[in-house]
C-alpha positions in Angstrom: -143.8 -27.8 32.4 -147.5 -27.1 31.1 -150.3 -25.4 31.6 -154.2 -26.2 32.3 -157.0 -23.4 31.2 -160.7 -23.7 32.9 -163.6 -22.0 32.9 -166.7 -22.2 35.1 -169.4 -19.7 33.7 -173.2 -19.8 35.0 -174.9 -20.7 31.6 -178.5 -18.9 33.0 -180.0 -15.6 34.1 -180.2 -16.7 37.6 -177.9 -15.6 40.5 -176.2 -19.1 41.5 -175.4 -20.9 45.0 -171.5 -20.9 45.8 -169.4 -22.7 43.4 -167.0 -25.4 44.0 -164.4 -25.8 41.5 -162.6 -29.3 41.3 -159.1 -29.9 39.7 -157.8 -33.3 39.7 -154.3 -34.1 38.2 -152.8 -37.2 36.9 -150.5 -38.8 39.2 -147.8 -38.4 37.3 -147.9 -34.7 37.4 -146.7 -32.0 39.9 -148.4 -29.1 41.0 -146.8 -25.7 40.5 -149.1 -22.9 40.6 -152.4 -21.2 39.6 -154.4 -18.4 38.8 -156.3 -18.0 41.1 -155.1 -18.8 44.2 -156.7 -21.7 45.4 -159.0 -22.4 48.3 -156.6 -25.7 49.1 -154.5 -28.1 47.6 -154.4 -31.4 48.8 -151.9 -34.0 46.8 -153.2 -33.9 42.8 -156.6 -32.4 44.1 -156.9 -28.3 43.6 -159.9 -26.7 44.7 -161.2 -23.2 44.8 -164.3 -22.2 46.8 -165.8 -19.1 45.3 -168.9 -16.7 45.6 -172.2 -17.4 43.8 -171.8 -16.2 39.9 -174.3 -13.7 38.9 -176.3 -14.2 35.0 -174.3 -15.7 32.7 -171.0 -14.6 34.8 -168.0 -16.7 35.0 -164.3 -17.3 36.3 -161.1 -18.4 34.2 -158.5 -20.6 35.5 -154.6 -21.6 35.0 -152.9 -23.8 36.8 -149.3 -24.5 36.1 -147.9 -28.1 36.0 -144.9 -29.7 35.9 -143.7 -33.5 34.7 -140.8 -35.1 36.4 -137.4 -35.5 34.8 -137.5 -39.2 33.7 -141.4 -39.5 32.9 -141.5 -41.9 29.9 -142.6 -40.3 27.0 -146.0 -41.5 25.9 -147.2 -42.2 29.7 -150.4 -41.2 29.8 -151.8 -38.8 31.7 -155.5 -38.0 32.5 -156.9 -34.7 33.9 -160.4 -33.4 35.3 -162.0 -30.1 35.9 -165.4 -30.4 37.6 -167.6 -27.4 38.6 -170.5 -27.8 41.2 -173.0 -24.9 43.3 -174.9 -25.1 46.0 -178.8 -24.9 44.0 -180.1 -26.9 41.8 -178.6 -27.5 38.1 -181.0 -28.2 35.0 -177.8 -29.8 32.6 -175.3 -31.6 34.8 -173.8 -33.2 31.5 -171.4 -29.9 30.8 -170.3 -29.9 35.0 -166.9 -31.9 33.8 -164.6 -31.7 31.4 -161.3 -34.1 31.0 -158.1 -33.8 29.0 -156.5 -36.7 28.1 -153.0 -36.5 26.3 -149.7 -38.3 26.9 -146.2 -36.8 27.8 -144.2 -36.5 24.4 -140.7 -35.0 23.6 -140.1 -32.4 21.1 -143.4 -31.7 19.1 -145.0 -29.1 16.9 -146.4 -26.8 19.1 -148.8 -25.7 16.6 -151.7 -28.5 16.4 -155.7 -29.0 16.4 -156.2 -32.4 18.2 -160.4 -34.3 18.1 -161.6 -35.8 21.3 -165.1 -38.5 20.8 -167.8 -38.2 23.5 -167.2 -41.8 23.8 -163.6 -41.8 23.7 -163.2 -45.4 22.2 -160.5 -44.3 19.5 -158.7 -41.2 18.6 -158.8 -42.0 15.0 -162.6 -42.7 14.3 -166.3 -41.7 15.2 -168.4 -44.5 16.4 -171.6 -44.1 14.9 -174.1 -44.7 17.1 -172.0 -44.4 20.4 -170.9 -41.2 19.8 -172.7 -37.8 19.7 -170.2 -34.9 19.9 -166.6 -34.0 19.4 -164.1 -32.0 21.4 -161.2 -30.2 19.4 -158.5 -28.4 21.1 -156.5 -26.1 18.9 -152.9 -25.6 20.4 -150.4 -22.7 19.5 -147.0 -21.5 20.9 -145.1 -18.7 20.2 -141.5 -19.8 18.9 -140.3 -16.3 17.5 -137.9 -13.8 18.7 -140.4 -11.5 20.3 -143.4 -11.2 21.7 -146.6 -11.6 20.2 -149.5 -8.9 20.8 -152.7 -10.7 18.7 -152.9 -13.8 18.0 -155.9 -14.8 15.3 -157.3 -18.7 15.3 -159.3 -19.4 12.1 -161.0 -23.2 11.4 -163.2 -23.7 8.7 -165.6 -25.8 9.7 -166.0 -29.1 7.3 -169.4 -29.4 5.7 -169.9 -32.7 7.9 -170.3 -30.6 10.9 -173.3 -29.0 12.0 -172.8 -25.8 12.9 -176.1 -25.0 14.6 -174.3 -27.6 17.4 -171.4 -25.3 18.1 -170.3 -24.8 21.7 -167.6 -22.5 22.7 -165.5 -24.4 25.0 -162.1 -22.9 27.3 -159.4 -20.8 26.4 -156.2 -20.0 27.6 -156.7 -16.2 27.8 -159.4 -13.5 26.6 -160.9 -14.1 23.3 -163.9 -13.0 20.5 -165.3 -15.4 18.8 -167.2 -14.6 15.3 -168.4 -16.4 12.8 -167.7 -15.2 8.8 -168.8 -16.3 5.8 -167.9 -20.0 4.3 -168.1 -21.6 7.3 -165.0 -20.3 8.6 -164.8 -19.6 13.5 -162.4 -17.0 13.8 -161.3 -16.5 17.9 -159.1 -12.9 18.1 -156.9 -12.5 21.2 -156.2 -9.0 21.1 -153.4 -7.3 23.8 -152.6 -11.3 24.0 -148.5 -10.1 24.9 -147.6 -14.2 24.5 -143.7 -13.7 24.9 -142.1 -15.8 22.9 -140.6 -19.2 23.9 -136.9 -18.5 23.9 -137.8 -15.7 27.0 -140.9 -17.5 28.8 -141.2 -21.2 27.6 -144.1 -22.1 29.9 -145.8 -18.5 29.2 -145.6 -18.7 25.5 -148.5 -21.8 25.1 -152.0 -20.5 24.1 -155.5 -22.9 23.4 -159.1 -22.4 22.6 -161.3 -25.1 22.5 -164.6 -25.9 21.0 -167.5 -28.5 21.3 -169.7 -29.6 17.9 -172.0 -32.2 16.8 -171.6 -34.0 13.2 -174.6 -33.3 10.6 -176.4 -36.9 10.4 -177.0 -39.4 9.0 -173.1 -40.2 9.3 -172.3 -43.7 6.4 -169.5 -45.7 7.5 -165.9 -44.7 6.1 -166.8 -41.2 5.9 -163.9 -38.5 6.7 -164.2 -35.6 9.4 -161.5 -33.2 8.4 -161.1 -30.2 9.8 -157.4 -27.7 10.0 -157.3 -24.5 11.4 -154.6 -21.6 11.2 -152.8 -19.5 13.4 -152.0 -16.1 12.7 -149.0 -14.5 15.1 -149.4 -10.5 14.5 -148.6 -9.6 11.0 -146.9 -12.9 9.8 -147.8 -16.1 7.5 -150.4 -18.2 9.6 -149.2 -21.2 10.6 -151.6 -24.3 9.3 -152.1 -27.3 11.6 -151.9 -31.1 10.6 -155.4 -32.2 9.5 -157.3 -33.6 12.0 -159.3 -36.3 10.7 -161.9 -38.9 12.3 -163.3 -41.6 10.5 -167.1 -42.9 11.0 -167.3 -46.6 11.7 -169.9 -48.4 13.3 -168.7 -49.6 16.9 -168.7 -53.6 15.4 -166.2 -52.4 12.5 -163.6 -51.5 15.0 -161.7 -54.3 14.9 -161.3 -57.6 13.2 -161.2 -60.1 16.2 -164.5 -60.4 18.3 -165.3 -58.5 21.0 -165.6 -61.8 23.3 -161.7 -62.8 23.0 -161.2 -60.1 25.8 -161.4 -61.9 28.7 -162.0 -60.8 32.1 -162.6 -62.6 35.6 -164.3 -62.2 37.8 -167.3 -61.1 36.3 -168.8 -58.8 37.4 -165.5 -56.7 39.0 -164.2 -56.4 42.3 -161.1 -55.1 43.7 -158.7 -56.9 41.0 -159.7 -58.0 37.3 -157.8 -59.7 35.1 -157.9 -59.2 31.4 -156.4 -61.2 29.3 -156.2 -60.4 25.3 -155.0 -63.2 22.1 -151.9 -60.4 21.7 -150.0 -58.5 23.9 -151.5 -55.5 25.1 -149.7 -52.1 24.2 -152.3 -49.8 26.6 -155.8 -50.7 28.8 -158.2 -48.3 29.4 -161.2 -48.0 31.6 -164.1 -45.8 29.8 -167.0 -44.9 32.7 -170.9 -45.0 31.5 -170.3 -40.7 31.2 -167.6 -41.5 28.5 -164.7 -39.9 30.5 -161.5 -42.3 31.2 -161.1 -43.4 34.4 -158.3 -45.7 34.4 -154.6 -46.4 31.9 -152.2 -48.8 32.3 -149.5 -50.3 29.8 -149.7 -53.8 30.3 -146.9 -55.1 27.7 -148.4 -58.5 28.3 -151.4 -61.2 27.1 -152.9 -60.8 30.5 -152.9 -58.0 33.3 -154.3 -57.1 36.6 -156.3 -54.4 36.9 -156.9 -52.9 40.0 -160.5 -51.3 39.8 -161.1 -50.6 43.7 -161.3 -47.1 43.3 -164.0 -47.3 40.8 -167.3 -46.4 41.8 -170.0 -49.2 41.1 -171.6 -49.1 37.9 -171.1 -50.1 34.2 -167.8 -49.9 32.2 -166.1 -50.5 29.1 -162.7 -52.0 29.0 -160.7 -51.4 25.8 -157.5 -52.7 24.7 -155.4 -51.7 22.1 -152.8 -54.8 21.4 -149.4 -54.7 20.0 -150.8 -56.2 16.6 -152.8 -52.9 16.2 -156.0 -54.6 16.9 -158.2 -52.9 19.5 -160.7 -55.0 21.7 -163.4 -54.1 24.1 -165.9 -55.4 26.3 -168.4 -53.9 29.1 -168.1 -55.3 32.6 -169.9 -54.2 35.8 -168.4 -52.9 38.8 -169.5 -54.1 42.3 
């Protein structure tokens, strides 16, 4: 089991139309629940119809999931929260968000994970292609009773520009301040996270945060950043570093671009893509930079099947087996 945390908020002064919230699932999940109840649920698809949002006013969601007994681990699953009113919307670039993650076995629940605007690796920072970053901070409680604060800390590497910072979601009520030395601390006072031996699928918490690098980024330089996780009264827990690299988007792999093949060009209904070494996972990266398709080919050459794409302009990456990673834009009839 697991849990998504939303969170539609009217970023002006003015009184909004009616808002339409949009949750769509991976397939390979199963809805359980959520918080609030929603308007309907139709297969994967959740959606809550709600009342205009005064100034700056807002509504959290949680929406419990669960993944089927037998799931391979490291299928990956893809999830989208879009947010939409009646009037008219100066910045419809912060309307969607998307998690992308895949379903893994026993892990530290404790970790601070970077997501690219462009999403073509998870390891590095295309310079040029990319403008922001996405981290998610993760924590669970795994302790013998419950825990009434939990504290979040990151210090912020000199590499990001703080002047870019953008709160994003959290999994329950927060502060957010910022102290000396660079340092984002988010308090969750009165939190009551029981702990996981009592309520495994209650005892999860997240906070999430949007920020720009400072430019001019050189090639092989390191984003860093760690953050720590203080459970009442005890030692804070310290994530694994997460660390991007900046690379310019021709240094991404050793093999040309060109020796991913795809026909027919441009798309249809089917593509095939064929790669010079078998293909461990495909992906299908729209002109927004969200993912809209994954597969696990296992093979030189697989067919795709793009019908539910809308028209427009995509990028095709493949990561192969020889830990080269190819990609190539196609259009889509």
């Amino acid at each position: 089991a697991g849990t998504y945390w939303g969170w539609a908020r009217n970023l002006s002064p003015q009184l909004s139309g009616p808002v339409t919230v949009t949750l769509t699932i991976d397939a390979d999940l199963v809805y359980t629940s959520s918080t609030p109840t929603p308007s309907s649920v139709s297969g994967n698809t959740i959606t809550w119809d709600l009342a205009p949002f005064t100034a700056f006013a807002g509504q959290s969601f949680s929406i419990l999931v669960s993944v089927p007994i037998g799931t391979t681990l490291g299928t990956p699953l893809n999830t989208t929260l879009g947010v939409s009113n009646t009037l008219g919307d100066d910045d419809l670039s912060d309307n969607m968000a998307t998690d992308n993650t895949l379903v893994t076995g026993s892990f530290d629940p404790n970790d601070k994970t970077a997501t690219t605007s462009s999403e073509f690796s998870d390891a590095l920072y295309i310079i040029n292609d990319d403008q922001w970053i996405d981290y998610l901070i993760r924590f669970q409680n795994t302790g013998t009773d419950t825990a009434f604060t939990v504290v979040v800390t990151d210090t912020l590497s000199e590499e990001l520009d703080m002047a870019t910072f953008r709160q994003g979601v959290a999994s329950h009520s927060f502060t957010v301040a910022f102290k000396p030395g660079r340092v984002v601390e988010w308090t969750f006072p009165n939190i009551l996270l029981p702990d996981s031996n009592v309520n495994e699928a209650a005892s999860h918490g997240a906070v999430s945060f949007r920020i720009e690098p400072v430019g001019p980024l050189m090639a092989g330089m390191m984003i860093e950043n760690i953050a720590n996780i203080y459970f009442d009264y005890n030692p804070p827990v310290i994530t694994e570093p997460s660390v991007l690299v900046a690379e310019f988007s021709t240094d991404v792999t050793t093999v040309l671009d060109t020796t991913l093949l795809l026909a027919p060009v441009p798309m249809q209904r089917i593509v095939s893509v064929t790669a010079p070494a078998a293909m461990r996972a495909l992906r299908v990266i729209a002109a927004d930079g969200r993912t809209v398709l994954r597969s696990n080919p296992g093979a030189l050459t697989y067919d795709l099947n793009v019908a539910q794409l809308d028209a427009g302009t995509y990028v095709i990456i493949a990561d192969l087996e020889n830990g080269d990673q190819l990609r190539q834009r196609s259009i889509k009839q």
